[in-house]
N, C-alpha and C positions, 0 to 999 in steps of 0.2 A: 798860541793860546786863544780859546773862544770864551766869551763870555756867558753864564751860565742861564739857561732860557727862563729859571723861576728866580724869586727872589723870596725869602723868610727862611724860619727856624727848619731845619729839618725834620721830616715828620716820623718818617718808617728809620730811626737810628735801629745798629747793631744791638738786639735785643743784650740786656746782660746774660754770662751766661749761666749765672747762679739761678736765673728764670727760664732758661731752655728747656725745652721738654725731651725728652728720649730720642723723638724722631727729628726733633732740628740739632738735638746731638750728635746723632748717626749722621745726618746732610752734612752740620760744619766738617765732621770728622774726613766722610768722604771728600769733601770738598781740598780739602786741608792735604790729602795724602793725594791730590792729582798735583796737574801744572802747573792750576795758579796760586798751591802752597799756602790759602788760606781763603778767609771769608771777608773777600776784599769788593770793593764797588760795587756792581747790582745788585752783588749775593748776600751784602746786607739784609736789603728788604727783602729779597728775595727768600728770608731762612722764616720769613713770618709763614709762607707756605712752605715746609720743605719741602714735601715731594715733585711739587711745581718747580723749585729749585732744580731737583737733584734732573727732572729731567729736561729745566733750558740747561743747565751745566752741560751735560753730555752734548746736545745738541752746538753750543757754542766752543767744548772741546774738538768736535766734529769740524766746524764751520774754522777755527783759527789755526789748525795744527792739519790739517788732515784731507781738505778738497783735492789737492790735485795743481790747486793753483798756483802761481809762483808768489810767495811771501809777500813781494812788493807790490802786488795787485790784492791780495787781501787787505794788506794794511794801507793803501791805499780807498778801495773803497772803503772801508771801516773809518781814515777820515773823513770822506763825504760824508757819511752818513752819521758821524758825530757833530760836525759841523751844520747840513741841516738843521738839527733838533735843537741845535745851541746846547751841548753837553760836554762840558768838561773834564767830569771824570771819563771820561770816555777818550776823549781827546787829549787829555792829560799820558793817559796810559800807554795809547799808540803810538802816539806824535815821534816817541823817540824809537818807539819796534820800528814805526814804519821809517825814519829816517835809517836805521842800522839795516832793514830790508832791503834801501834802496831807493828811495822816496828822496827827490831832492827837496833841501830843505825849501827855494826858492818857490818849488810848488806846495808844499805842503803851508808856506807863507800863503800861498796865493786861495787854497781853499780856506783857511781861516778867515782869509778878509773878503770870500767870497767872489772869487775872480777866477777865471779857467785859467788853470796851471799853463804855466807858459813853456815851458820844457820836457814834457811828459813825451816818453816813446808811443811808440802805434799802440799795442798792448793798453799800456793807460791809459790813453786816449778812450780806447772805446770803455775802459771799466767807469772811466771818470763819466765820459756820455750817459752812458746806460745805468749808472747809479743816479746821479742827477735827473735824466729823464725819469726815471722809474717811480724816486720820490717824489718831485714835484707833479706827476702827470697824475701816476699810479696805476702805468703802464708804458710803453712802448710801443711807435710803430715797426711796423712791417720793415723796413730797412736796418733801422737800429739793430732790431733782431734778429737780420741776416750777418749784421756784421758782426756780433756778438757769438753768433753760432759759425762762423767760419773763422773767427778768434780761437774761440775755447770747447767747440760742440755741445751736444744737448746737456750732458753733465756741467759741461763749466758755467751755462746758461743756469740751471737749475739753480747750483753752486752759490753765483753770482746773486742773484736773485733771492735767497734764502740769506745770505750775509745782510744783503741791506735791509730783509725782515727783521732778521734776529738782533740786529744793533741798532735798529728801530723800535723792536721790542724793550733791550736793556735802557735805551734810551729812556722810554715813555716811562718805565719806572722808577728808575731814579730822576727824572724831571717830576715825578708827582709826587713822590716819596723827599725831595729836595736833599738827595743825596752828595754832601760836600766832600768827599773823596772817596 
């Protein structure tokens, strides 16, 4: 568990929905009939715009079901990069996908308290490197990036790199929105 980066009342709560408008009806609705079976974490604040919803949705259906990557290297980088931001709900959600991915709990301990996973294979090794570099730097050098692209190729690079946008993005919203689950 990580402790949560804001602290007060939440701001952007789950509008009621007897105040929804037509088009954050149609979002919940589409929301609700995909994978994640409702208008859970981000997509709270996220239904105050829906069409901005409806298209990080897609893109985060994209990015956790669908790269190419192997599960335990999404859900891995997905806890770095909850963990960076200090986000909970984020980390709350994955912690157990990525531990049933594959993700020992020992490492998944070890990004929470901020520490390089001590048993991570070759694979996570470089996703854990190159999320970490990426976030703190807000880039990569020249080696990273060969290792990364002789890991997973241009796609899995792309890939990679759009995951820790996009749950960087979920991130910043529900850390500004003060979004408690």
């Amino acid at each position: 568990m990580i402790k949560a980066a804001f602290d007060g009342a939440e701001r952007l709560p789950l509008p009621a929905k007897a105040t929804w408008t037509d088009d954050q009806a149609a979002a919940a609705a589409e929301l609700s009939a995909g994978p994640r079976g409702g208008v859970i974490g981000p997509f709270k604040p996220l239904l105050y715009s829906p069409e901005l919803m409806r298209r990080v949705q897609r893109t985060g259906e994209y990015l956790r079901y669908s790269t190419g990557l192997d599960k335990r290297l999404t859900e891995l980088a997905i806890l770095v990069v909850a963990r960076f931001w200090g986000q909970p709900v984020e980390w709350n959600i994955h912690h157990p996908i990525a531990l049933a991915a594959g993700v020992r709990e020992t490492d998944a301990a070890a990004i929470a308290g901020g520490y390089v996973p001590p048993t991570l294979d070759a694979e996570q090794q470089v996703v854990h490197e190159f999320c970490q570099t990426l976030l703190a730097n807000h880039c990569v050098g020249d080696d990273l990036y060969a290792k990364t692209l002789a890991a997973f190729g241009e796609k899995g690079v792309i890939d990679l790199t759009t995951l820790c946008g996009y749950y960087s993005l979920l991130a910043m919203v529900m850390n500004v929105a003060r979004t408690p689950d």
